[in-house]
C-alpha positions, 0 to 999 in steps of 0.5 A, spaced: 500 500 500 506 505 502 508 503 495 502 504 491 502 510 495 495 509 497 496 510 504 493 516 506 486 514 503 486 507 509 482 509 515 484 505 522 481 498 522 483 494 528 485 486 526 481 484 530 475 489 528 468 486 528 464 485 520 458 489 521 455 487 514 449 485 513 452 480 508 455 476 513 449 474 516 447 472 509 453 468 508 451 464 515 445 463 513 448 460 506 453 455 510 447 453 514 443 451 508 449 448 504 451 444 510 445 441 511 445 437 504 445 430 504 451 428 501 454 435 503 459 438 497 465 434 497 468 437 490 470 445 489 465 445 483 459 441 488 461 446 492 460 452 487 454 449 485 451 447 492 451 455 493 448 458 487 443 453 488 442 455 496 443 461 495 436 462 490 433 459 496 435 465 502 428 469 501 428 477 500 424 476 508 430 473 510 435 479 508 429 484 510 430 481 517 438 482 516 439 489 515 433 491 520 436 487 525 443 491 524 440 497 530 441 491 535 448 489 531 450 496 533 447 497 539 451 491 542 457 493 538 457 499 542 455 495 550 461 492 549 465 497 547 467 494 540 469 487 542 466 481 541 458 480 541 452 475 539 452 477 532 
């Protein structure tokens, strides 16, 4: 990055930060759906289409109910002064 001379343009960002996207949840609900398949994925190209399959299922509610949530998500952030938390 010092190189690339890009170092001005990078906030502060603890190793250790929390994601506070919404995608993640997203990504949690694929990993649950995908390891309930019987058989699970094996191959790289079982994986591959194990998630394109599972994620048409993730319905609209389901991501609605995500990014609603995000309030609480801060809101514990901030209780517990940027550490850990339940989400």
């Amino acid at each position: 990055m010092q190189e690339l001379g890009l170092t001005n343009y990078l906030l502060p960002w603890p190793a250790s930060s929390p994601d506070m996207s919404p995608i993640e949840g997203i990504w949690c609900l694929l990993k649950c759906h995908i390891m309930q398949l019987c058989p699970h994925p094996t191959t790289t190209s079982e994986l591959h289409q194990a998630i394109l399959q599972q994620s048409a299922d993730i319905s609209s509610e389901d991501i609605q109910n995500l990014t609603s949530s995000m309030p609480n998500w801060i809101t514990a952030l901030q209780e517990a002064h940027g550490g850990h938390t339940q989400f």
